[in-house]
C-alpha positions as CSV (number, residue, x, y, z in Angstrom):
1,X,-32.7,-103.8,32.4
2,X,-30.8,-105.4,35.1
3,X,-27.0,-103.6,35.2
4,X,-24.1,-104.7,37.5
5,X,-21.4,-101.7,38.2
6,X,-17.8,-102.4,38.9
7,X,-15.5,-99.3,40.1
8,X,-12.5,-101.9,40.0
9,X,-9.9,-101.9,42.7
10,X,-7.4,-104.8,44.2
11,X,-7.9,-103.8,47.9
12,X,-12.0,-103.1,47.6
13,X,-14.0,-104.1,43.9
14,X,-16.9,-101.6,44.6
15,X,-20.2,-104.1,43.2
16,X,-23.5,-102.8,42.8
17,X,-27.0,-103.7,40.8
18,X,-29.3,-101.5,39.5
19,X,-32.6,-102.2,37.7
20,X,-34.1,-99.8,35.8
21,X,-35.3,-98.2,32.2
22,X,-35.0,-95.1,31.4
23,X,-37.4,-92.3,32.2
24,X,-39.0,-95.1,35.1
25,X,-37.7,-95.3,38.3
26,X,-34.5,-96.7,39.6
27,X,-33.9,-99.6,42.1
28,X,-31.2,-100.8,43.8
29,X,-30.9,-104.9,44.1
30,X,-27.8,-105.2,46.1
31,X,-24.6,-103.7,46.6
32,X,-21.2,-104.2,48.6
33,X,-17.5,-104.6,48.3
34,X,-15.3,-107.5,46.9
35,X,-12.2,-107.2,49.2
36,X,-8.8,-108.1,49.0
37,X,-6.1,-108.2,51.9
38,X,-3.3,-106.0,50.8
39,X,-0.5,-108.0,51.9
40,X,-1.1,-110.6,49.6
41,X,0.1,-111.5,46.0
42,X,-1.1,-110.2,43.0
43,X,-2.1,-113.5,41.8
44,X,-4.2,-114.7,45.0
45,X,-6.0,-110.9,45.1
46,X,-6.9,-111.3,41.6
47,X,-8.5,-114.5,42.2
48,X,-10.4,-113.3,45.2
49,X,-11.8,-110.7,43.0
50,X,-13.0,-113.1,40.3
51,X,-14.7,-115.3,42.9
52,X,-16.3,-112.1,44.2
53,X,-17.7,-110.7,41.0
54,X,-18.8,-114.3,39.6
55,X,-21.0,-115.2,43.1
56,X,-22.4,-111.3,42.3
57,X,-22.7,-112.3,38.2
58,X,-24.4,-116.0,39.7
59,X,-26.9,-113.9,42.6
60,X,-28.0,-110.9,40.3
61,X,-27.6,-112.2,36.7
62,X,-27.7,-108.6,35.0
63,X,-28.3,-108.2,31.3
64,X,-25.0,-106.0,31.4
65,X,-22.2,-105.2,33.0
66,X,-20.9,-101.9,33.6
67,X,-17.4,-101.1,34.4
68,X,-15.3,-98.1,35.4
69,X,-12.8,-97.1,32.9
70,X,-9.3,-97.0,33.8
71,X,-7.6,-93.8,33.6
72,X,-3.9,-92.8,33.9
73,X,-2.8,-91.3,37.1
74,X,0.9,-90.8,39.0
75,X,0.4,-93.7,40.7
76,X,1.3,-96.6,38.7
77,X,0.5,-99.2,41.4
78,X,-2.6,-98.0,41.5
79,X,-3.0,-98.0,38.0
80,X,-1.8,-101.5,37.6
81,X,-4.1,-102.8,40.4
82,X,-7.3,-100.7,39.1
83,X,-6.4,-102.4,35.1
84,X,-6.4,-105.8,36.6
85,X,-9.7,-106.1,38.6
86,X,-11.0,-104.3,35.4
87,X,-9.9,-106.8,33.3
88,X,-11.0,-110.0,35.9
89,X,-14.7,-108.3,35.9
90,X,-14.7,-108.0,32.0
91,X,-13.6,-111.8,31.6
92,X,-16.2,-112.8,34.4
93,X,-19.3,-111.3,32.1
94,X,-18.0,-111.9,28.8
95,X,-17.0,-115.8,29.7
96,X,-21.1,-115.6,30.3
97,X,-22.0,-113.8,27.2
98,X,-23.1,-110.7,29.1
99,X,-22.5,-107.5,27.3
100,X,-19.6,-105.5,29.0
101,X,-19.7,-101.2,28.3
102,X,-16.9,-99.0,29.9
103,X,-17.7,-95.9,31.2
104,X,-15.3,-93.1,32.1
105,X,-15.5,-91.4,35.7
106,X,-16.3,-87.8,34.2
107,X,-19.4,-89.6,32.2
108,X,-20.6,-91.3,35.4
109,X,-20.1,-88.1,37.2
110,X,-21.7,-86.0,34.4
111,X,-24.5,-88.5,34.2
112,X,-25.5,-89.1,37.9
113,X,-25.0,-85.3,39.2
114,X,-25.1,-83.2,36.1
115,X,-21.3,-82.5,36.3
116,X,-18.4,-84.3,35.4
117,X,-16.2,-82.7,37.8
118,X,-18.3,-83.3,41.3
119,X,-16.1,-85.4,44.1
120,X,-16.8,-88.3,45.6
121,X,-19.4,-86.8,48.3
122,X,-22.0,-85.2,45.5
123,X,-22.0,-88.5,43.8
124,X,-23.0,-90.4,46.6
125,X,-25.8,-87.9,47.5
126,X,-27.1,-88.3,44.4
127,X,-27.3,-92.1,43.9
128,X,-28.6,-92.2,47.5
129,X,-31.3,-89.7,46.3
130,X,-31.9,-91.2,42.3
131,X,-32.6,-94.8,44.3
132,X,-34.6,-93.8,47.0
133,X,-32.6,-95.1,49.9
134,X,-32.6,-94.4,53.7
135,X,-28.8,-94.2,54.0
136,X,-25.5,-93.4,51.8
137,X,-24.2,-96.8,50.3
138,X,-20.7,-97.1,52.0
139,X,-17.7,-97.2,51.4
140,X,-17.5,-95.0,48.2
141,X,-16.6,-97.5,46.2
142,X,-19.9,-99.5,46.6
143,X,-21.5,-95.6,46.2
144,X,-19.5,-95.9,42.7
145,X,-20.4,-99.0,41.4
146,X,-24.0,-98.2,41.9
147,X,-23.6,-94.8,40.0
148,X,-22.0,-96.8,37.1
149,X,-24.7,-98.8,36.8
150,X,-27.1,-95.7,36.7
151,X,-24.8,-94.2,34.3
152,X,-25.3,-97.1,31.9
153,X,-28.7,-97.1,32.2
154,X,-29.2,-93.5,31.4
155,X,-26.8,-92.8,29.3
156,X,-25.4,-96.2,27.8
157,X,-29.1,-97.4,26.6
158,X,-29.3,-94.7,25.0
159,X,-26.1,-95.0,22.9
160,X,-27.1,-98.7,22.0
161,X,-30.3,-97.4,20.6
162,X,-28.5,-95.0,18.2
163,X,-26.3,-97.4,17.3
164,X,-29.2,-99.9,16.5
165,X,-30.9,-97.5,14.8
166,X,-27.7,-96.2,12.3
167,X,-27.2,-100.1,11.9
168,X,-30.0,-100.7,10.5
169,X,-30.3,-98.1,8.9
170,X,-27.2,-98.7,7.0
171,X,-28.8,-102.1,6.2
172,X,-31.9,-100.5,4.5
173,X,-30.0,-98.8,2.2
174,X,-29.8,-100.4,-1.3
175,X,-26.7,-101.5,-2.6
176,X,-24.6,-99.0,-4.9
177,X,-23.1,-100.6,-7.5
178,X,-20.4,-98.7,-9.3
179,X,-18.4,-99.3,-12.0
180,X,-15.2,-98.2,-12.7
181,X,-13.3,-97.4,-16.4
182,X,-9.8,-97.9,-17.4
């Protein structure tokens, strides 16, 4: 499976592809940043990130996409900013008909160093260890987006096969008829 991360920002779009199964061995196929100048408009940023995330989507072609799920904070400009490049990078894959799962930071955390409280430094330890790489994937957003993309694969496969599974087996079950009396 072939999954593209997005930690969504305005001023860097952390990008990063990841294929892998799990229980094999993980590899990194590219990662970087999709930047924005700051000074800008909203509506020329935006724009720059959905160029950047379709040329990634049009290199790569990943069987999913994995993105960062916005949470509140104090800092509603941030907020705002974080919302929109999520929702540029969801309309990029699902305009292709790639599957798109959100993934919260504590699960990305939880999932890539065992605890969903470690900071920015233990994550980026461990997805420089998990893919075998020489050096630290900079800046910590790129260091993100790869860990999402681990996350999904670890964790996010998983779910889908449950889900199959409870599907189905929902769809093996014969039909109960009832009646009901007046």
């Amino acid at each position: 499976m072939r999954v593209l991360g997005v930690d969504p920002g305005l001023t860097r779009c952390g990008v990063g592809v990841v294929d892998g199964a799990p229980g094999r061995p993980l590899k990194m196929v590219g990662v970087g940043v999709v930047r924005t100048p700051a000074e800008a408009e909203i509506g020329p940023r935006l724009l720059l990130v959905e160029q950047g995330i379709e040329r990634w989507l049009d290199e790569h072609r990943p069987d999913l996409v994995a993105v960062e799920r916005v949470f509140a904070q104090h800092n509603v400009r941030t907020v705002m900013g974080t919302a929109q490049a999520s929702a540029v990078a969801m309309l990029c894959a699902t305009r292709r008909g790639i599957p798109v799962t959100l993934h919260t930071p504590s699960e990305v955390k939880a999932a890539v160093t065992g605890s969903g409280r470690a900071d920015k430094a233990q994550v980026t330890t461990m997805v420089t260890r998990l893919l075998r790489l020489d050096a630290p994937p900079k800046p910590a957003d790129a260091a993100d987006a790869l860990a999402l993309a681990i996350c999904h694969i670890w964790r996010g496969s998983a779910a889908g096969k449950i889900a199959a599974a409870l599907a189905q087996q929902q769809s093996a079950r014969p039909a109960v008829r009832q009646e009901y009396r007046r």
